[in-house]
C-alpha beads as a LAMMPS data file, in Angstrom:
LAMMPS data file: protein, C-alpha beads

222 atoms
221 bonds

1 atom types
1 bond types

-500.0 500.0 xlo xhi
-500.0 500.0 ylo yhi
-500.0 500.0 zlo zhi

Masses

1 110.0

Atoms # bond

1 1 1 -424.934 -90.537 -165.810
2 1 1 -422.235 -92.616 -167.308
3 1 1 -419.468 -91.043 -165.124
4 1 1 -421.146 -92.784 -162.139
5 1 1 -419.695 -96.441 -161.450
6 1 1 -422.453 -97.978 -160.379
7 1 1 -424.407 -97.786 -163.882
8 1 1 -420.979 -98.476 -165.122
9 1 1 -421.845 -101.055 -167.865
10 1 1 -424.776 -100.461 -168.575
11 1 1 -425.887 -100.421 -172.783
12 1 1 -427.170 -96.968 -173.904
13 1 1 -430.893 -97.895 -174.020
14 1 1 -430.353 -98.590 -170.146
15 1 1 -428.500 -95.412 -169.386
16 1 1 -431.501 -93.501 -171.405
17 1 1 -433.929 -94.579 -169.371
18 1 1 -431.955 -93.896 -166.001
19 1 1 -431.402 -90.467 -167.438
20 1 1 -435.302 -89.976 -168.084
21 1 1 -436.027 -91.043 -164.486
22 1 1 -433.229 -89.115 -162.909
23 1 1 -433.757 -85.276 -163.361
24 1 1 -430.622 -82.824 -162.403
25 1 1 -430.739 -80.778 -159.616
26 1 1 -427.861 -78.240 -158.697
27 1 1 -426.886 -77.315 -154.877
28 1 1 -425.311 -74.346 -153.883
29 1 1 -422.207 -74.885 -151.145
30 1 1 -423.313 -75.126 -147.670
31 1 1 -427.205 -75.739 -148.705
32 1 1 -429.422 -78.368 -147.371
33 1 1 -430.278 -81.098 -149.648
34 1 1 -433.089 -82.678 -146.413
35 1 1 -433.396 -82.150 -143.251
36 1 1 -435.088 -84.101 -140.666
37 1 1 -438.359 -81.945 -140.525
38 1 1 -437.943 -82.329 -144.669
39 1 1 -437.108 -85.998 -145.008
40 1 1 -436.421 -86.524 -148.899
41 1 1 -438.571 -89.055 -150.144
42 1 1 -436.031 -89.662 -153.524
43 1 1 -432.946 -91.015 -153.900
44 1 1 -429.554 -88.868 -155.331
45 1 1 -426.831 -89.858 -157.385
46 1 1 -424.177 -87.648 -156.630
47 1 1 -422.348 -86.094 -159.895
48 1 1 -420.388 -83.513 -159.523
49 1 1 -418.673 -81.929 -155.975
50 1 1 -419.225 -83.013 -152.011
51 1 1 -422.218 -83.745 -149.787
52 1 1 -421.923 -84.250 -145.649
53 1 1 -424.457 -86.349 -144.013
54 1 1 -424.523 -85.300 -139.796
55 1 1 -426.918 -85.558 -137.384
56 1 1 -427.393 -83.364 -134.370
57 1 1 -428.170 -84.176 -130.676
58 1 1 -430.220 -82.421 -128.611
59 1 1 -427.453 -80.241 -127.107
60 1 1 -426.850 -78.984 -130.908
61 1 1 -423.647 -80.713 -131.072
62 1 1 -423.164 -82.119 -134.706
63 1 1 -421.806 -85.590 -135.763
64 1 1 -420.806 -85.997 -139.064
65 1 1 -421.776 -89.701 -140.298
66 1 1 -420.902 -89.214 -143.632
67 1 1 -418.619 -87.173 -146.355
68 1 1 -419.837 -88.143 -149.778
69 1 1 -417.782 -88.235 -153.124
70 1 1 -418.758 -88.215 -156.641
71 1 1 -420.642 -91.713 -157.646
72 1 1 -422.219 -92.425 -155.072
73 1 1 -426.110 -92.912 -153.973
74 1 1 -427.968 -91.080 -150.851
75 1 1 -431.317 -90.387 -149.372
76 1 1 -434.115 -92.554 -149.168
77 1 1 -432.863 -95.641 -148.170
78 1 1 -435.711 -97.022 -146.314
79 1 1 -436.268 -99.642 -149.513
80 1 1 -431.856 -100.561 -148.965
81 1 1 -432.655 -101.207 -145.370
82 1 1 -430.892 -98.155 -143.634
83 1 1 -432.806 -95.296 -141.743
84 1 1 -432.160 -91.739 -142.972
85 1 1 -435.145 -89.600 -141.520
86 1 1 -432.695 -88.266 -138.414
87 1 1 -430.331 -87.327 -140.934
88 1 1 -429.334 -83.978 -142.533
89 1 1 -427.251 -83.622 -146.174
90 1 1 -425.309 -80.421 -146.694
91 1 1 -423.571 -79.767 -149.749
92 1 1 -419.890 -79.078 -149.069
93 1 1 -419.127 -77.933 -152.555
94 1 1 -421.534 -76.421 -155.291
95 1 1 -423.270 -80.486 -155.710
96 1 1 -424.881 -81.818 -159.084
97 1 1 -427.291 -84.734 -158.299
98 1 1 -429.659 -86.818 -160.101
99 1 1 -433.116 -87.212 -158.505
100 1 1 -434.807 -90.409 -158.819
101 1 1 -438.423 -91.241 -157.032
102 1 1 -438.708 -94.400 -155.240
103 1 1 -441.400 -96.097 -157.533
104 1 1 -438.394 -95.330 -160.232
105 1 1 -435.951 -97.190 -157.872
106 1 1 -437.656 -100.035 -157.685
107 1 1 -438.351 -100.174 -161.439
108 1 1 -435.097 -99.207 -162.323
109 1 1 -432.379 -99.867 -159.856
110 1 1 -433.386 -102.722 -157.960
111 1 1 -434.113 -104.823 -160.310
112 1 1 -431.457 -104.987 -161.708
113 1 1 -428.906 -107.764 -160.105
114 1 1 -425.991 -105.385 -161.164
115 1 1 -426.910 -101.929 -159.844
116 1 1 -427.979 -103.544 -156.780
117 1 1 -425.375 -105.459 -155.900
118 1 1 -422.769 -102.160 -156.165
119 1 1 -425.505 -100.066 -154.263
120 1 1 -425.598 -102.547 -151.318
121 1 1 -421.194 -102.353 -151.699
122 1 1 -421.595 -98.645 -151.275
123 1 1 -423.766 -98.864 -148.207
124 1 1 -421.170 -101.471 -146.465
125 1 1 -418.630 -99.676 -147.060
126 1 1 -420.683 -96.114 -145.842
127 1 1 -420.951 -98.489 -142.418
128 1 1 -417.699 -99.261 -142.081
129 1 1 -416.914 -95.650 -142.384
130 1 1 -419.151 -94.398 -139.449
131 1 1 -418.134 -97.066 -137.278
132 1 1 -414.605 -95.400 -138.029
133 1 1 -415.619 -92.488 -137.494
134 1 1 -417.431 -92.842 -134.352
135 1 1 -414.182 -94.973 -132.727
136 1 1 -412.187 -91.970 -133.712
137 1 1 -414.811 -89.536 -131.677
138 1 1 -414.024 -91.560 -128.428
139 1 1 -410.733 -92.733 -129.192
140 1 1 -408.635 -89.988 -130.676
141 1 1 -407.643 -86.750 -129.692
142 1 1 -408.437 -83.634 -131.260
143 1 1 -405.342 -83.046 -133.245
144 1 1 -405.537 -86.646 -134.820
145 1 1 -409.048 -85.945 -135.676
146 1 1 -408.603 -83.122 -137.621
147 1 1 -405.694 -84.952 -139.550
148 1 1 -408.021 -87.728 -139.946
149 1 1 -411.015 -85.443 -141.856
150 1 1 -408.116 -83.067 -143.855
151 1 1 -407.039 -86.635 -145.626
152 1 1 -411.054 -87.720 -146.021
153 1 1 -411.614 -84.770 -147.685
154 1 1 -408.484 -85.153 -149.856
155 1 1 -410.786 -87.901 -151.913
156 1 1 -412.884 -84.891 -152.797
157 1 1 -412.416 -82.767 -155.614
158 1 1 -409.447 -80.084 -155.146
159 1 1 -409.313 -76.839 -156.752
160 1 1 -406.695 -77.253 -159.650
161 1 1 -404.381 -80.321 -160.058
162 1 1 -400.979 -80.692 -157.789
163 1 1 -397.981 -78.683 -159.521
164 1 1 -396.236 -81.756 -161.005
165 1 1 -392.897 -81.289 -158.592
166 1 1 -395.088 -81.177 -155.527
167 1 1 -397.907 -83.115 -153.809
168 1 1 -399.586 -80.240 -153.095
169 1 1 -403.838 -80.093 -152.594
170 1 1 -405.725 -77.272 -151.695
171 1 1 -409.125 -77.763 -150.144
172 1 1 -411.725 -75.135 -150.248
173 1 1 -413.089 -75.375 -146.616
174 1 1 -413.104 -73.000 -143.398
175 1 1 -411.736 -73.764 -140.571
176 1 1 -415.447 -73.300 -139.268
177 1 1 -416.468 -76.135 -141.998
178 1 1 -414.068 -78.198 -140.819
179 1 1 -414.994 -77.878 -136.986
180 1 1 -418.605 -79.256 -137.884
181 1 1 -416.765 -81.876 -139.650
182 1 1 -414.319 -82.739 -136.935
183 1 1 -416.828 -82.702 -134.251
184 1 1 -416.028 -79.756 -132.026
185 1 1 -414.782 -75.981 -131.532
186 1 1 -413.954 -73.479 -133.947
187 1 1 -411.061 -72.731 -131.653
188 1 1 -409.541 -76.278 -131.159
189 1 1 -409.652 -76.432 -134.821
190 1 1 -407.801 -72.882 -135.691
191 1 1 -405.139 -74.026 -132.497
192 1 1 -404.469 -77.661 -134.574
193 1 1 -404.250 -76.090 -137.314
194 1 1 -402.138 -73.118 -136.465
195 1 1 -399.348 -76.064 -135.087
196 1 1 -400.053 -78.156 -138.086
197 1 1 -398.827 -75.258 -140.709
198 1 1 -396.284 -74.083 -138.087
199 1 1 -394.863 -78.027 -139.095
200 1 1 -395.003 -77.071 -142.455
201 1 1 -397.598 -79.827 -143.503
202 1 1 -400.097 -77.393 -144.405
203 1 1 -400.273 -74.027 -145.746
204 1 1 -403.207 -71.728 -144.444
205 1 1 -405.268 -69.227 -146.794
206 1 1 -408.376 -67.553 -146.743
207 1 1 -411.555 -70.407 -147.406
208 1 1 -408.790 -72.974 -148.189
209 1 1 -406.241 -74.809 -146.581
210 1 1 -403.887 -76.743 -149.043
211 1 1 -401.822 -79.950 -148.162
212 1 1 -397.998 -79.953 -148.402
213 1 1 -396.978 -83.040 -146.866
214 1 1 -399.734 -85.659 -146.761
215 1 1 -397.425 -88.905 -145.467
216 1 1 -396.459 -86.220 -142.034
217 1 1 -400.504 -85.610 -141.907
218 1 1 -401.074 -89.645 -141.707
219 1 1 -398.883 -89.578 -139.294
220 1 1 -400.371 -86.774 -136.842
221 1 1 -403.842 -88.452 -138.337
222 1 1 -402.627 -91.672 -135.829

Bonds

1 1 1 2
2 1 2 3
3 1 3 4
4 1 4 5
5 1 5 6
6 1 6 7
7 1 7 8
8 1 8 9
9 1 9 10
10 1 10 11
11 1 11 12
12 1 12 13
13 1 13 14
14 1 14 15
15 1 15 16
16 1 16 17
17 1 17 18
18 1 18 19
19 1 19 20
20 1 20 21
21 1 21 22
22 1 22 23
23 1 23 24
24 1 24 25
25 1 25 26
26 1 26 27
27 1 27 28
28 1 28 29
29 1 29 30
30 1 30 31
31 1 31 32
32 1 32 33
33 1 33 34
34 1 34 35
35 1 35 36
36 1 36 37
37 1 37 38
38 1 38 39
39 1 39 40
40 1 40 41
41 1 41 42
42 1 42 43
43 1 43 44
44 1 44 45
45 1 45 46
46 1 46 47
47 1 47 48
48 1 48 49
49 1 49 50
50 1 50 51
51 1 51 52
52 1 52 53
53 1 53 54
54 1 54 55
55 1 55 56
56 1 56 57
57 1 57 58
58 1 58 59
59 1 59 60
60 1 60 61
61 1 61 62
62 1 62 63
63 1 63 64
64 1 64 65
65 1 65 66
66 1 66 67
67 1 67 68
68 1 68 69
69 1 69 70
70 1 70 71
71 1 71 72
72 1 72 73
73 1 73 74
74 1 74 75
75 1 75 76
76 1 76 77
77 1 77 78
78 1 78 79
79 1 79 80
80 1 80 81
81 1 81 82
82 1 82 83
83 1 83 84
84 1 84 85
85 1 85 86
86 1 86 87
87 1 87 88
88 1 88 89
89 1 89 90
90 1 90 91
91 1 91 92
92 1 92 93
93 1 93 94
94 1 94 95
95 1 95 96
96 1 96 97
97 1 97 98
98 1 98 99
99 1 99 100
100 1 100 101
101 1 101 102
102 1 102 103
103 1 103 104
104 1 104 105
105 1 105 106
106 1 106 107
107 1 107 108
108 1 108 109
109 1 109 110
110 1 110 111
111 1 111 112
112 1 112 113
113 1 113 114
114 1 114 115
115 1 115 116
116 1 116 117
117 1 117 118
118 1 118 119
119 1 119 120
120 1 120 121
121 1 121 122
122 1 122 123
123 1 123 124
124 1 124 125
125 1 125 126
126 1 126 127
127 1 127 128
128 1 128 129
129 1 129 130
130 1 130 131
131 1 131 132
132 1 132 133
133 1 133 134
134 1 134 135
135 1 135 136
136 1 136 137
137 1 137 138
138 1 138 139
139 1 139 140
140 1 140 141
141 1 141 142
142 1 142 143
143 1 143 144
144 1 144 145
145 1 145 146
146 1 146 147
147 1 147 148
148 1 148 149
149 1 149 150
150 1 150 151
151 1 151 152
152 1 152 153
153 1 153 154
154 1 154 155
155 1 155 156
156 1 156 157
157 1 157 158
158 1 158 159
159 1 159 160
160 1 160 161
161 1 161 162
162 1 162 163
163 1 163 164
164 1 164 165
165 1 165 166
166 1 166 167
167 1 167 168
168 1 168 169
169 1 169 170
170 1 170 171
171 1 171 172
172 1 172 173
173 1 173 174
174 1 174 175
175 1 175 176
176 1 176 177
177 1 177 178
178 1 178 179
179 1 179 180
180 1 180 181
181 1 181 182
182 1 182 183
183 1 183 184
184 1 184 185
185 1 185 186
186 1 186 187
187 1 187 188
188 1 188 189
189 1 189 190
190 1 190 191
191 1 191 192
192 1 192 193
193 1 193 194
194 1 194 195
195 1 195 196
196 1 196 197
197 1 197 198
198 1 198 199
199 1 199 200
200 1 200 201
201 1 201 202
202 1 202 203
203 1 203 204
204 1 204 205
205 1 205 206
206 1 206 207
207 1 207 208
208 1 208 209
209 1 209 210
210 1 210 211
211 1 211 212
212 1 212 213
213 1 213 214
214 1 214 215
215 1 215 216
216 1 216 217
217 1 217 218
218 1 218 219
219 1 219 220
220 1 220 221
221 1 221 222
């Protein structure tokens, strides 16, 4: 629990008793953590990998309001003032979380001036992302787009470190993964990517696509 930042100075009697309210629970890669017919009624401190929050509209199209990194807190945030119950979580990666019940929240996060005050910075800055991300839905084109979620998931854990003479990163995704990320067709996404590694900026493999030139994707990202 002390690798999360948000508990990050807290004295070990305090961590213990975070710990003893906060039971571990492992995700495989591409399960659902809640769905909207399963609304979560807990909150999760995410450990260890990646966790997408999207939504679906009636037409089944998917809109991904969220990718989630190590450190941060999800689920029931009726008691923060934000609405999750239309929401589903996927784990992107195999995903450690912590589990805590809302009585426990109260009790133990809430309360405190400190954890509070870094839980309500994480949900302003969650906001800020998904108004970026829904301006980049209207506003940019496909190809940006994709740029756009290759560099979000970059802040995610790779697979290995970069060899020290290159900034390489390799990303385990699909490019089926990344079309429910990006927002639209498993084609579009294979096409943008085909032209992306025909640039050289990326370098295509089976399950992974790894990053050779991340300042040329910024600049495709718009």
């Amino acid at each position: 629990m002390s690798e999360v930042d948000v508990f990050r100075d807290l004295d070990e009697a305090e961590m213990t008793a975070i710990a003893n309210a906060a039971p571990i629970r492992t995700y495989a890669a591409g399960e659902l953590l809640y769905t909207p017919q399963e609304p979560c009624q807990v909150l999760f401190i995410l450990k260890h990998g990646r966790v997408r929050i999207f939504r679906i509209s009636s037409k089944g199209r998917a809109l991904t309001c969220a990718i989630l990194t190590p450190g941060t807190v999800f689920g029931e945030m009726l008691l923060l003032g934000q609405r999750m119950y239309d929401d589903f979580a996927e784990a992107l990666d195999d995903v450690t979380v912590c589990v805590m019940h809302r009585t426990d929240v109260d009790r133990l996060l809430l309360s405190d001036a400190r954890i509070a005050t870094r839980i309500a910075e994480i949900l302003g800055r969650r906001l800020a992302d998904l108004e970026q991300r829904l301006s980049d839905s209207v506003f940019k084109s496909i190809r940006q787009r994709v740029a756009t979620t290759l560099l979000t998931l970059t802040a995610g854990p790779a697979i290995g470190p970069p060899a020290a003479d290159a900034p390489e990163r390799q990303l385990a995704v699909t490019h089926d993964q990344l079309a429910a990320l990006v927002g639209t067709a498993r084609e579009s996404v294979t096409k943008v990517l085909d032209h992306f590694a025909d640039l050289g900026v990326i370098r295509l493999e089976r399950g992974h696509i790894t990053l050779l030139d991340p300042d040329r994707l910024r600049d495709e990202a718009g």
